[in-house]
MINU-592720 format. One record per residue: x, y, z of N, C-alpha, C in turn; chain; residue in one letter; residue number from 0. Coordinates in nm, 3 decimals. Layout:
BEGIN
- nxx/nyy/nzz/caxx/cayy/cazz/cxx/cyy/czz/mol/type/seq
- X/Y/Z/X/Y/Z/X/Y/Z/A/A/NUM
...
//
This chain:
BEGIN
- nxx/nyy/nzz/caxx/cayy/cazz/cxx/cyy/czz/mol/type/seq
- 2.521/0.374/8.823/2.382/0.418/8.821/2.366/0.567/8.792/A/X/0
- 2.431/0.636/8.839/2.462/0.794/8.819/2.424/0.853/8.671/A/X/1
- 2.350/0.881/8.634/2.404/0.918/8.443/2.523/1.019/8.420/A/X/2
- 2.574/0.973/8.318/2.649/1.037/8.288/2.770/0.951/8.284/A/X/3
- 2.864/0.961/8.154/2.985/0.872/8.109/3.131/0.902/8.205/A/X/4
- 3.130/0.985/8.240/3.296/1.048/8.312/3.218/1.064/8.481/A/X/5
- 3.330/1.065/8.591/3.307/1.123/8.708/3.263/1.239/8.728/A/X/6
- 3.293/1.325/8.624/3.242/1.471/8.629/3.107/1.466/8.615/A/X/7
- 3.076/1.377/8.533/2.930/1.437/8.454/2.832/1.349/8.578/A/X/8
- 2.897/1.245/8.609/2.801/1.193/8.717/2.798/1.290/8.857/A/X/9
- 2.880/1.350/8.875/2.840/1.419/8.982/2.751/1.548/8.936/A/X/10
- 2.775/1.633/8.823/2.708/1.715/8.848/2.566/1.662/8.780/A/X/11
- 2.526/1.551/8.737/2.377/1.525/8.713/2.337/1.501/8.870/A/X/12
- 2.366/1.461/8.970/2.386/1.447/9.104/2.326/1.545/9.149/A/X/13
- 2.390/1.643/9.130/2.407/1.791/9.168/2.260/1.841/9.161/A/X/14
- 2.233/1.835/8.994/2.100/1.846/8.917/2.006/1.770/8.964/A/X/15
- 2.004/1.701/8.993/1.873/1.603/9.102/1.848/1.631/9.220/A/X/16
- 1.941/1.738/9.300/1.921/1.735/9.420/1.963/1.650/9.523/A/X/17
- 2.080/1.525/9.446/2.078/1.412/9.517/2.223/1.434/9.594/A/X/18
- 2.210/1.416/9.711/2.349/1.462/9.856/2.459/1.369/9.830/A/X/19
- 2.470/1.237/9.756/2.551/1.143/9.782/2.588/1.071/9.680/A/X/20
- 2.668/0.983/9.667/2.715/0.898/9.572/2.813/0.786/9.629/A/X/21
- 2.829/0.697/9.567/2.905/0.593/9.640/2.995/0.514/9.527/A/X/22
- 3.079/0.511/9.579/3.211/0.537/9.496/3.265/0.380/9.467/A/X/23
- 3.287/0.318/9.316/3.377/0.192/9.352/3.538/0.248/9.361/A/X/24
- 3.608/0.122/9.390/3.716/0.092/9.391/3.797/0.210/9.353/A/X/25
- 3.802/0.194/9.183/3.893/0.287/9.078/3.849/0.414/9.128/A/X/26
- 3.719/0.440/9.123/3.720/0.628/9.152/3.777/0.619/9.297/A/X/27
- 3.757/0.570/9.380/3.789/0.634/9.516/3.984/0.612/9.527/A/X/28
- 4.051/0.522/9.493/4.154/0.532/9.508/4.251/0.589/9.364/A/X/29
- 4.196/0.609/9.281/4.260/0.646/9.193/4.229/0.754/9.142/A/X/30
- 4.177/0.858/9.134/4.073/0.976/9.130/4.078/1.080/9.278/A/X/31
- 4.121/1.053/9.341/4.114/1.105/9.502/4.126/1.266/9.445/A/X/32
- 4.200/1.312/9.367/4.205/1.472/9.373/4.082/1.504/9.285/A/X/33
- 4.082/1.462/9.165/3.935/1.467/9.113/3.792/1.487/9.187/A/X/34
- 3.814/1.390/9.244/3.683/1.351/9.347/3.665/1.491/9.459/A/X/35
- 3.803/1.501/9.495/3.797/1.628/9.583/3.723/1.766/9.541/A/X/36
- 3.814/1.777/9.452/3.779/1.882/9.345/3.566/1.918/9.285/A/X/37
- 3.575/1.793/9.263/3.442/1.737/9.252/3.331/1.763/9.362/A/X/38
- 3.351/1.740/9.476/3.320/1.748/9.641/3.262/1.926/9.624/A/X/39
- 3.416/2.011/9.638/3.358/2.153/9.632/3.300/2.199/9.549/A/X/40
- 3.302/2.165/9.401/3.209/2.228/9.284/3.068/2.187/9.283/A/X/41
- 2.984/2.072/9.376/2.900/2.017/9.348/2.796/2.000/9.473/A/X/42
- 2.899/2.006/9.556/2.860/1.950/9.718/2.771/1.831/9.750/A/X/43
- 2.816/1.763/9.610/2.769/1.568/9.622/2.884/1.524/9.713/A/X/44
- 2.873/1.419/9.802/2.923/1.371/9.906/2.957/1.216/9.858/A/X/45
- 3.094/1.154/9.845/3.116/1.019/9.824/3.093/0.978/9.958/A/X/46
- 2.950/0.922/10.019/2.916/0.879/10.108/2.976/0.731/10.171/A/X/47
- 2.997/0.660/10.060/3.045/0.511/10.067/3.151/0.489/10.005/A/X/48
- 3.207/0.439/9.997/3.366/0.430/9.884/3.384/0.248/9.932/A/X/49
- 3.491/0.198/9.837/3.511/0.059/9.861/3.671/0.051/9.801/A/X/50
- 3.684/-0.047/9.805/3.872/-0.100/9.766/3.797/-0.148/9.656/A/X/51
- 3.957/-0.191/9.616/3.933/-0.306/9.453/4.008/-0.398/9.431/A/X/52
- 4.061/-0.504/9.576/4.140/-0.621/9.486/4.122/-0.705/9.633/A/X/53
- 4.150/-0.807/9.587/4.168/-0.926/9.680/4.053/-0.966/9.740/A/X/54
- 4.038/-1.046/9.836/3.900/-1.085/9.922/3.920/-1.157/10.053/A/X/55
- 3.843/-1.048/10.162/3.887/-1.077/10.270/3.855/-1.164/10.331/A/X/56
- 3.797/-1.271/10.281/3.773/-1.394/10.340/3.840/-1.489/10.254/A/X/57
- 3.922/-1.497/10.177/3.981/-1.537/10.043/4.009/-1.694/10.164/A/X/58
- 4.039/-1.797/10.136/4.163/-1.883/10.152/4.307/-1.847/10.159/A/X/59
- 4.330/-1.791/10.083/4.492/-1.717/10.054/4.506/-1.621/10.116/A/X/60
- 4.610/-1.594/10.167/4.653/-1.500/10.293/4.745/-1.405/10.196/A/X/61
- 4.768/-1.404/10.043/4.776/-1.265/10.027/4.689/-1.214/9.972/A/X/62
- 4.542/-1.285/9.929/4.455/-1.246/9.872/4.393/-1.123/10.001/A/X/63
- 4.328/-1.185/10.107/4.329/-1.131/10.197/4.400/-1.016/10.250/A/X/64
- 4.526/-1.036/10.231/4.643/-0.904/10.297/4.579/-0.800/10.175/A/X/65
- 4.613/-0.837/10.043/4.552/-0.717/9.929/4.456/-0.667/9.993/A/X/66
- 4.329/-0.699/10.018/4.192/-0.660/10.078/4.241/-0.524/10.161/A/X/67
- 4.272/-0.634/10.284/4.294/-0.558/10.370/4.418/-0.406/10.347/A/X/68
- 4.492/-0.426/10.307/4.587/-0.299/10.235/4.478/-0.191/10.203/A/X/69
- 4.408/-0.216/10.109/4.329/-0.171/10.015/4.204/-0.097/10.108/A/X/70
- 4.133/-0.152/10.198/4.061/-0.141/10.311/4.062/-0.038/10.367/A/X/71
- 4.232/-0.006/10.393/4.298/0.128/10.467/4.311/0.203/10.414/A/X/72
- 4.363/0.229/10.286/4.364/0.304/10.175/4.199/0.379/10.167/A/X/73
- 4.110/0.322/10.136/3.986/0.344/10.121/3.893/0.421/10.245/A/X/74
- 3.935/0.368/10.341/3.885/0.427/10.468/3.953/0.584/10.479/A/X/75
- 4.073/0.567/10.457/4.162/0.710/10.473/4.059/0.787/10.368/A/X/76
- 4.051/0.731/10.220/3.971/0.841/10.176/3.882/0.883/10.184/A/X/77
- 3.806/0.788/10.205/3.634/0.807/10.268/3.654/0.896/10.350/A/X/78
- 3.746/0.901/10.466/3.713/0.979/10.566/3.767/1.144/10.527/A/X/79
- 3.855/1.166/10.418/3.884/1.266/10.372/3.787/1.352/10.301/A/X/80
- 3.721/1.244/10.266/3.613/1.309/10.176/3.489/1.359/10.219/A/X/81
- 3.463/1.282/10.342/3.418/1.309/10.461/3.270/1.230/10.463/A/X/82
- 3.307/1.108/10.384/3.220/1.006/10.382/3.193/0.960/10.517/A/X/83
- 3.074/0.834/10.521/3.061/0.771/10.625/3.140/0.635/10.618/A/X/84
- 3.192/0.555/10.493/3.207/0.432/10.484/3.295/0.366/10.380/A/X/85
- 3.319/0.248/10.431/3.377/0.151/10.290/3.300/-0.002/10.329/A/X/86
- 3.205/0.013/10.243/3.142/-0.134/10.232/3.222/-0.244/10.193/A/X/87
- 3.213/-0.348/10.319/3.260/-0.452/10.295/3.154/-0.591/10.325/A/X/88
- 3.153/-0.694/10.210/3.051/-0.755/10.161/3.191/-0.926/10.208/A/X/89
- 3.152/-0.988/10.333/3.272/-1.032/10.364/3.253/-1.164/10.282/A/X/90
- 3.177/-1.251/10.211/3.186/-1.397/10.126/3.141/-1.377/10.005/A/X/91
- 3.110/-1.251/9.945/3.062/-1.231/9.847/3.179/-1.296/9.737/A/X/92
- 3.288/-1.229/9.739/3.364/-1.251/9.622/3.366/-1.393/9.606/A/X/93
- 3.434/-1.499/9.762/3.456/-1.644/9.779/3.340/-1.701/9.683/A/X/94
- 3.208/-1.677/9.731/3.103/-1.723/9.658/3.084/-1.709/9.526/A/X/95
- 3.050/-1.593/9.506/3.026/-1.535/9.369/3.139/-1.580/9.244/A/X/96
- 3.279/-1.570/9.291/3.360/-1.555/9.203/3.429/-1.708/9.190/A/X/97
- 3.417/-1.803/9.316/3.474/-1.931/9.306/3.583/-1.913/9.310/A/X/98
- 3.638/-1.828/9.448/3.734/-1.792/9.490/3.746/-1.912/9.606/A/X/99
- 3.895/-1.999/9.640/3.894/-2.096/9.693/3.853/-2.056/9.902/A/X/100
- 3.744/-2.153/9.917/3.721/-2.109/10.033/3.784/-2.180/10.199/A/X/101
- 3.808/-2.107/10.286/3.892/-2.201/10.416/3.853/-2.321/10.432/A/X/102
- 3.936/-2.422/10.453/3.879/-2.550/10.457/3.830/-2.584/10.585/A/X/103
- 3.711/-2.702/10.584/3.620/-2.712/10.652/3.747/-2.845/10.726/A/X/104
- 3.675/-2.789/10.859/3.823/-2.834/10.994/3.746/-2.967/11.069/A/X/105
- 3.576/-2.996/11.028/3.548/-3.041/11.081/3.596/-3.187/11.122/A/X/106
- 3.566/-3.263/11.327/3.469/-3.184/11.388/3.521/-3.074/11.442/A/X/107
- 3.634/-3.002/11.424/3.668/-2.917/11.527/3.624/-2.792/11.486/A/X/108
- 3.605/-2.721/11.357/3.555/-2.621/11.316/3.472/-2.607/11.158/A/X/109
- 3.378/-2.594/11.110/3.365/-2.548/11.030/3.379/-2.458/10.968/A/X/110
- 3.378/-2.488/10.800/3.421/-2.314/10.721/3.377/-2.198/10.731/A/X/111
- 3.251/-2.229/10.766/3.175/-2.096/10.817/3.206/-2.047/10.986/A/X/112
- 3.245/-2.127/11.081/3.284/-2.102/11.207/3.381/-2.015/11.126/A/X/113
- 3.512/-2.105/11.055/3.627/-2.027/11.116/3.661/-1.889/11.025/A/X/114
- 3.567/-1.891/10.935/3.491/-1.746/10.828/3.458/-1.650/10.985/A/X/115
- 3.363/-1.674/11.007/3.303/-1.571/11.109/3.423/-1.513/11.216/A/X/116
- 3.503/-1.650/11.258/3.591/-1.613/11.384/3.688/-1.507/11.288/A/X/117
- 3.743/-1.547/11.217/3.842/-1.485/11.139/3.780/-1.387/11.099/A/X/118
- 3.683/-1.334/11.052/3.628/-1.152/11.029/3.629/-1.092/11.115/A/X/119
- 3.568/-1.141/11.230/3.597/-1.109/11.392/3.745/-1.045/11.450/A/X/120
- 3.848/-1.171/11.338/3.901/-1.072/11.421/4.002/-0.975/11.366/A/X/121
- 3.968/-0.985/11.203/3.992/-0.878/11.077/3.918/-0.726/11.183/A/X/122
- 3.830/-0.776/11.194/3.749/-0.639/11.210/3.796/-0.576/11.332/A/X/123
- 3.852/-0.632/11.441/3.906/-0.576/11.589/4.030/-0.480/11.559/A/X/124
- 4.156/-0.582/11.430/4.255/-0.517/11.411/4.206/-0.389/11.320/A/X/125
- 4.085/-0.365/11.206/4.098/-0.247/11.148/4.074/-0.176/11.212/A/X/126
- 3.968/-0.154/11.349/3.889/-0.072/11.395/3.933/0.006/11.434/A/X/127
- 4.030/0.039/11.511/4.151/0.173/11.526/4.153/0.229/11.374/A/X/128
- 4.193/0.183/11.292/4.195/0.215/11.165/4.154/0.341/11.110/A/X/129
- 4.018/0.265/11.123/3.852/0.318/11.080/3.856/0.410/11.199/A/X/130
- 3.853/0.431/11.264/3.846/0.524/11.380/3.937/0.646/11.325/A/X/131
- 4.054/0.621/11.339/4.138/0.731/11.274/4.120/0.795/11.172/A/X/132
- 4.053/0.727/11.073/4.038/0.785/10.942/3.905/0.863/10.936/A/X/133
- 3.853/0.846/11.031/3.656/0.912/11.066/3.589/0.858/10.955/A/X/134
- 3.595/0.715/10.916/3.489/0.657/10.859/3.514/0.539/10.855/A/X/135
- 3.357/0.435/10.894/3.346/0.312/10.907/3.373/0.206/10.820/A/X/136
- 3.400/0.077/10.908/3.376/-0.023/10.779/3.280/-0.035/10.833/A/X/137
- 3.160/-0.089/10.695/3.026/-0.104/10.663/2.982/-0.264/10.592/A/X/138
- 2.964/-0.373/10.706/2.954/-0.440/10.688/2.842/-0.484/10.600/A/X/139
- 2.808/-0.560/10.533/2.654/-0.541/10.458/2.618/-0.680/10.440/A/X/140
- 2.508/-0.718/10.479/2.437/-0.843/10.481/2.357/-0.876/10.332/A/X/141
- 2.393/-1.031/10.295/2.347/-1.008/10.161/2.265/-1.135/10.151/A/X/142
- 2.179/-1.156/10.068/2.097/-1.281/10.067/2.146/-1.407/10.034/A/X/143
- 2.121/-1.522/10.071/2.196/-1.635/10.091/2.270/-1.718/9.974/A/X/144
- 2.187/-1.684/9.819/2.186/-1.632/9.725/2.306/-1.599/9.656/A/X/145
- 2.346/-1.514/9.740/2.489/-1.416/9.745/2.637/-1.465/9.785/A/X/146
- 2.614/-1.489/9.953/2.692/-1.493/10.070/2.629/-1.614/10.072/A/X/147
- 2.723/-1.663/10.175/2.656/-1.744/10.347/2.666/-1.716/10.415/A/X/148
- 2.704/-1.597/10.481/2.696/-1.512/10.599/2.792/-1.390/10.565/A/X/149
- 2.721/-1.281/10.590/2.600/-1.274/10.671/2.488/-1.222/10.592/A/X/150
- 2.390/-1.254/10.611/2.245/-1.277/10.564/2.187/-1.154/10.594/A/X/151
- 2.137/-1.168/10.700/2.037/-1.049/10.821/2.149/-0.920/10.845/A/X/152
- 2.046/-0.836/10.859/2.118/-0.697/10.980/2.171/-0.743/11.110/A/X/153
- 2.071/-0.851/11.147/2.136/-0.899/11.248/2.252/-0.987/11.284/A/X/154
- 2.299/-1.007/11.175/2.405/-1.106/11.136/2.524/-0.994/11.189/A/X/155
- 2.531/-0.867/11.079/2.637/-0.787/11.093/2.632/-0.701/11.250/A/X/156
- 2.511/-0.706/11.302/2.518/-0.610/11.379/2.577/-0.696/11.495/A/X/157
- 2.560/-0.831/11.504/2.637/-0.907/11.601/2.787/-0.894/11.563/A/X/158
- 2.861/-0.875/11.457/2.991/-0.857/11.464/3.009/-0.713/11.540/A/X/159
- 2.932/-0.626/11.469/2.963/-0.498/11.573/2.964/-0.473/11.731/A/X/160
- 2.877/-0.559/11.762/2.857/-0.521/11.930/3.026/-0.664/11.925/A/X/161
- 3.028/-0.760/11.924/3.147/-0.813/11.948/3.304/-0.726/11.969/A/X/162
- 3.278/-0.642/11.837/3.394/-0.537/11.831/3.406/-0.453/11.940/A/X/163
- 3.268/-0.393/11.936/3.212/-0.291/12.000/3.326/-0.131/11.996/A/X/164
- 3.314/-0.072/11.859/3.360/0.018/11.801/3.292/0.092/11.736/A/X/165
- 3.284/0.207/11.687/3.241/0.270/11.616/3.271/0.292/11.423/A/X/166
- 3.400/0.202/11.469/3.485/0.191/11.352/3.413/0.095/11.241/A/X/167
- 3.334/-0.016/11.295/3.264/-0.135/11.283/3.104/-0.088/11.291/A/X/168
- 3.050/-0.090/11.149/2.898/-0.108/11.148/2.834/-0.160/11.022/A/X/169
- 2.713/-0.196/11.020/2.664/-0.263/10.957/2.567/-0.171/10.830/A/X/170
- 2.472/-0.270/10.756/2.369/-0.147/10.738/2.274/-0.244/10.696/A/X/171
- 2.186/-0.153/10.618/2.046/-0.236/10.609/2.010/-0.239/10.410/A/X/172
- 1.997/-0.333/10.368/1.962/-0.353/10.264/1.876/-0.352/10.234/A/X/173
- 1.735/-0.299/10.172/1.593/-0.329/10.116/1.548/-0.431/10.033/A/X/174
- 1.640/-0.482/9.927/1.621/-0.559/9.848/1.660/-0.716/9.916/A/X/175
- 1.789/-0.729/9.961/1.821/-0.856/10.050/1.710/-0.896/10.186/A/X/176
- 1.692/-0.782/10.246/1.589/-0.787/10.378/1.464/-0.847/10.325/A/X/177
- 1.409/-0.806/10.182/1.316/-0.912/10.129/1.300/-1.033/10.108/A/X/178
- 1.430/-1.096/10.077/1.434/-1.261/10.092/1.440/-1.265/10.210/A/X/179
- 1.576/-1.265/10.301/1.591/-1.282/10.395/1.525/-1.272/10.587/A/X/180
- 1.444/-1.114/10.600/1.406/-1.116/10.730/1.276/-1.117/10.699/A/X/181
- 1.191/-1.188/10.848/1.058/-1.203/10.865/0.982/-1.073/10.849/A/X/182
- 1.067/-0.961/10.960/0.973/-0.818/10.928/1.063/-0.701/10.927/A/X/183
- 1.048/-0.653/10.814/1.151/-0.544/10.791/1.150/-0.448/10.953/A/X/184
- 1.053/-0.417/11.011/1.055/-0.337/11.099/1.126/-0.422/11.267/A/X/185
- 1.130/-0.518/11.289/1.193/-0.576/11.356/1.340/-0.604/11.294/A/X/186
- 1.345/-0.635/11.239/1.549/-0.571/11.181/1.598/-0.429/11.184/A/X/187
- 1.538/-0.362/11.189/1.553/-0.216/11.213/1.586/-0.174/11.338/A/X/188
- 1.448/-0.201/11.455/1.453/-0.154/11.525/1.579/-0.245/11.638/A/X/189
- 1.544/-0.349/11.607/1.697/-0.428/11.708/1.817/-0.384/11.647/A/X/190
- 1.804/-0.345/11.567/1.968/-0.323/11.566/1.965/-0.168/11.479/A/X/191
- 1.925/-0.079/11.506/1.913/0.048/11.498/2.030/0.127/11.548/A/X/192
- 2.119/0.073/11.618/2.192/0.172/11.662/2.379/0.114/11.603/A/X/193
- 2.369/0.016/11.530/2.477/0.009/11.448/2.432/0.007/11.296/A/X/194
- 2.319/0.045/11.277/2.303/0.054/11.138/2.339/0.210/11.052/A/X/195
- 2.449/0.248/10.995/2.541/0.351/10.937/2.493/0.374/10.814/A/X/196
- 2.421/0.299/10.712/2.424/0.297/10.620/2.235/0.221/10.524/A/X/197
- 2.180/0.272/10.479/2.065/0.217/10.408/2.059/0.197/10.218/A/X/198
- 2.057/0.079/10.197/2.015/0.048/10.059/1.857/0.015/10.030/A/X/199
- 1.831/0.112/9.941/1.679/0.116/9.850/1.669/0.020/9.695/A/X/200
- 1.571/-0.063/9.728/1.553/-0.116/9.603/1.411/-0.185/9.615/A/X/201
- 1.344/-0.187/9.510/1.227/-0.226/9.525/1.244/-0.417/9.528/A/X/202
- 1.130/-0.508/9.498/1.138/-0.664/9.515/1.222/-0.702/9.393/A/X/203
- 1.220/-0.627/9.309/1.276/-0.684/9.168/1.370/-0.611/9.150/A/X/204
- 1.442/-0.545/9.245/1.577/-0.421/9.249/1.604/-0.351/9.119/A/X/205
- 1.446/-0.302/9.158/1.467/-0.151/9.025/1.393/-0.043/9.150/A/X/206
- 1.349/0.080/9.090/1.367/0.174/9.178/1.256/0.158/9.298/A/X/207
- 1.282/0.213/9.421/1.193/0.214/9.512/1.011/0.265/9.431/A/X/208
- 0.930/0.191/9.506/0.767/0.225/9.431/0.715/0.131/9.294/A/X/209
- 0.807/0.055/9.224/0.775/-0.017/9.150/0.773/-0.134/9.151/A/X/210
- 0.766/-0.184/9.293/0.728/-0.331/9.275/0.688/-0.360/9.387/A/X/211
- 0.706/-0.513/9.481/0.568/-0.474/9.585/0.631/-0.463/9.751/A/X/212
- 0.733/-0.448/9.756/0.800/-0.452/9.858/0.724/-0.335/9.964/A/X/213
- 0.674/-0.352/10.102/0.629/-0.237/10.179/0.757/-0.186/10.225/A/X/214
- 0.779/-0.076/10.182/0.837/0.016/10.242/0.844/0.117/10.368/A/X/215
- 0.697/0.157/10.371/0.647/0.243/10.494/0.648/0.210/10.653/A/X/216
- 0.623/0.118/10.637/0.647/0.084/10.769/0.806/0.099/10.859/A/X/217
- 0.948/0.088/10.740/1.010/0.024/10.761/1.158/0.173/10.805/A/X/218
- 1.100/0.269/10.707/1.140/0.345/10.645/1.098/0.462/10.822/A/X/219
- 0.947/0.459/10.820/0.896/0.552/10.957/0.974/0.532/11.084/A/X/220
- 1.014/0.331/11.063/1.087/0.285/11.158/1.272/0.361/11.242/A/X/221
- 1.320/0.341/11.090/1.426/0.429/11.088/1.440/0.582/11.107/A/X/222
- 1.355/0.659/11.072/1.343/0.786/11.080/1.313/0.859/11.251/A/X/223
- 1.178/0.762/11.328/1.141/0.775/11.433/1.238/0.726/11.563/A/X/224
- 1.303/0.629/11.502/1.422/0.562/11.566/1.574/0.692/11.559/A/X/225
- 1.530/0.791/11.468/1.705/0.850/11.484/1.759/0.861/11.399/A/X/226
- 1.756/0.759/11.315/1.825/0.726/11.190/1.856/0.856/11.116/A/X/227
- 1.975/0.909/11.081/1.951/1.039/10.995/2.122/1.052/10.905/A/X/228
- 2.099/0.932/10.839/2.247/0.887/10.768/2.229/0.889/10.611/A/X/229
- 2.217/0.825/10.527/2.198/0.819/10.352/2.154/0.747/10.339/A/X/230
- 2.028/0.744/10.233/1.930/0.654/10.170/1.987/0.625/10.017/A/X/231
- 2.055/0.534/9.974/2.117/0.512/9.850/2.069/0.388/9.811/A/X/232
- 2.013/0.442/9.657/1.973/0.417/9.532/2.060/0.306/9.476/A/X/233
- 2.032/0.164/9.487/2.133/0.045/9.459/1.996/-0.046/9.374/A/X/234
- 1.992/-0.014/9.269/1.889/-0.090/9.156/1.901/-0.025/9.051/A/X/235
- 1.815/-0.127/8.951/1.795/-0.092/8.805/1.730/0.074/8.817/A/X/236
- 1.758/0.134/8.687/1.664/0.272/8.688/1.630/0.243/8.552/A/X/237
- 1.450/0.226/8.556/1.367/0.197/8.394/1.363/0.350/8.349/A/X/238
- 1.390/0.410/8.246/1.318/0.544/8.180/1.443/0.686/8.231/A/X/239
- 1.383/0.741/8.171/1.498/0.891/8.173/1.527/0.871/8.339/A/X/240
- 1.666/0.861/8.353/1.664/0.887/8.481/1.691/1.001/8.599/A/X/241
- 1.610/1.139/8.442/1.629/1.225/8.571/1.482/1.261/8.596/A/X/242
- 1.392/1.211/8.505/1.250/1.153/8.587/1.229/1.049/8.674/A/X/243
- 1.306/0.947/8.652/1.258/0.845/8.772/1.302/0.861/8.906/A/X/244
- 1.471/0.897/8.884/1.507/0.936/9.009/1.439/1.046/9.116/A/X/245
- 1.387/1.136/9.041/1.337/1.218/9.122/1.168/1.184/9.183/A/X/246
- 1.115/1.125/9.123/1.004/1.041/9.118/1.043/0.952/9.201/A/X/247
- 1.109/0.869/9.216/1.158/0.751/9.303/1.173/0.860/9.464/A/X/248
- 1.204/0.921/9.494/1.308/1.031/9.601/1.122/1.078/9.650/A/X/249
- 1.041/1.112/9.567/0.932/1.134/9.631/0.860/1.024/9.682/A/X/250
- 0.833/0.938/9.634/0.802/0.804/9.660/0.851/0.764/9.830/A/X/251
- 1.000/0.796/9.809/1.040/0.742/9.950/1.002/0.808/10.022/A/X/252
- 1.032/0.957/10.016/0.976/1.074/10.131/0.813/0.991/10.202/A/X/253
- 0.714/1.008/10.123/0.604/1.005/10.138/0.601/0.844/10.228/A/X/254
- 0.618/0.754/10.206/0.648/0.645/10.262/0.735/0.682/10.387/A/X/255
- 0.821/0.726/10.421/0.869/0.754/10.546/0.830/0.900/10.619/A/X/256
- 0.712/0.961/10.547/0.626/1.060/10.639/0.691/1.193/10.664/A/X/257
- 0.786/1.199/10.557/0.876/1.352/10.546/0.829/1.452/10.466/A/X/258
//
């Protein structure tokens, strides 16, 4: 989303917008690490989020999974070097999306989705020292059903967190998914406000915040009045020059959350 063709040029259009953060896939964060550094002091854009790039941690296959997880640690170490908050992890996305083979269903004694949930559960207990050490979270992220099959809601992820009950372990809040999925944006917020690490902006049709009909204000005052004081990142289409919309979009949100 960033403009600009190379890592360089995306950070310093970054820079040029005024914008604090960026969120990093796979390849830049583990393969780029001195770059990125380098990048960090010339610009003082922040790789807020970072992610791995292979395997899937809910895979069927237990080295698909081990990759993940390898990769997981790797990513967290840098995040936290970089002095990010996170490495988003999206736990059925790939299974789903990609028709990656999924755990077989045990029933009556367990279903695939039971033994999905138990088993992230208890992925997430062993990283959490991890993530702790490295001073940045895994960032669980709830996606629409669409997507995933669990987890859906904020409240989905934020129940793995209090289970953990770590700091290492948190969730976040999506704008665009929270539209299919929860009844009122402001009741997902406020229950689970205090493991939410991380916020995604996107309007109903996930192009930029203000262009389509999603209420924002309410949801946005919610988080702010609540404490909230972490990164608001830009995860949608951008229509038109985007160093007019973005900045146009950035006012949009202010004003909606009363800043």
């Amino acid at each position: 989303m960033a403009p600009g063709k190379t890592l360089r040029e995306r950070f310093e259009s970054l820079e040029r917008l005024k914008i604090q953060g960026i969120e990093l896939t796979g390849l830049s964060t583990l393969d780029h690490q001195d770059e990125v550094k380098e990048l960090i002091q010339q610009t003082g854009v922040i790789p807020c989020i970072c992610s791995g790039r292979g395997g899937a941690i809910l895979d069927a296959r237990r080295a698909e999974r081990d990759l993940f997880l390898a990769e997981l640690k790797q990513a967290l170490q840098a995040c936290g070097a970089f002095g990010g908050v996170g490495v988003i992890v999206v736990p059925l996305l790939p299974v789903k999306m990609q028709n990656r083979p999924r755990i077989s269903d045990l029933s009556p004694w367990k279903t695939s989705l039971q033994l999905e949930k138990e088993l992230f559960e208890a992925q997430m207990r062993d990283i959490a020292p991890v993530a702790e050490a490295a001073g940045a979270a895994v960032v669980i992220e709830p996606l629409n059903r669409y997507e995933q099959w669990w987890p859906n809601k904020v409240s989905d992820g934020a129940a793995v967190c209090k289970a953990v009950g770590s700091k290492g372990i948190m969730t976040m809040a999506d704008f665009f998914h929270m539209n299919i999925e929860e009844p009122q944006f402001v009741d997902a917020v406020k229950e689970n406000l205090p493991y939410i690490a991380h916020v995604h902006l996107a309007d109903s049709h996930r192009r930029l915040p203000g262009s389509g009909h999603t209420d924002f204000r309410a949801a946005l005052r919610a988080l702010a009045d609540g404490g909230y004081d972490g990164y608001y990142g830009f995860e949608c289409a951008v229509d038109g020059d985007p160093f007019e919309a973005l900045p146009a979009a950035m006012r949009y949100v202010q004003q909606q959350a009363g800043s």
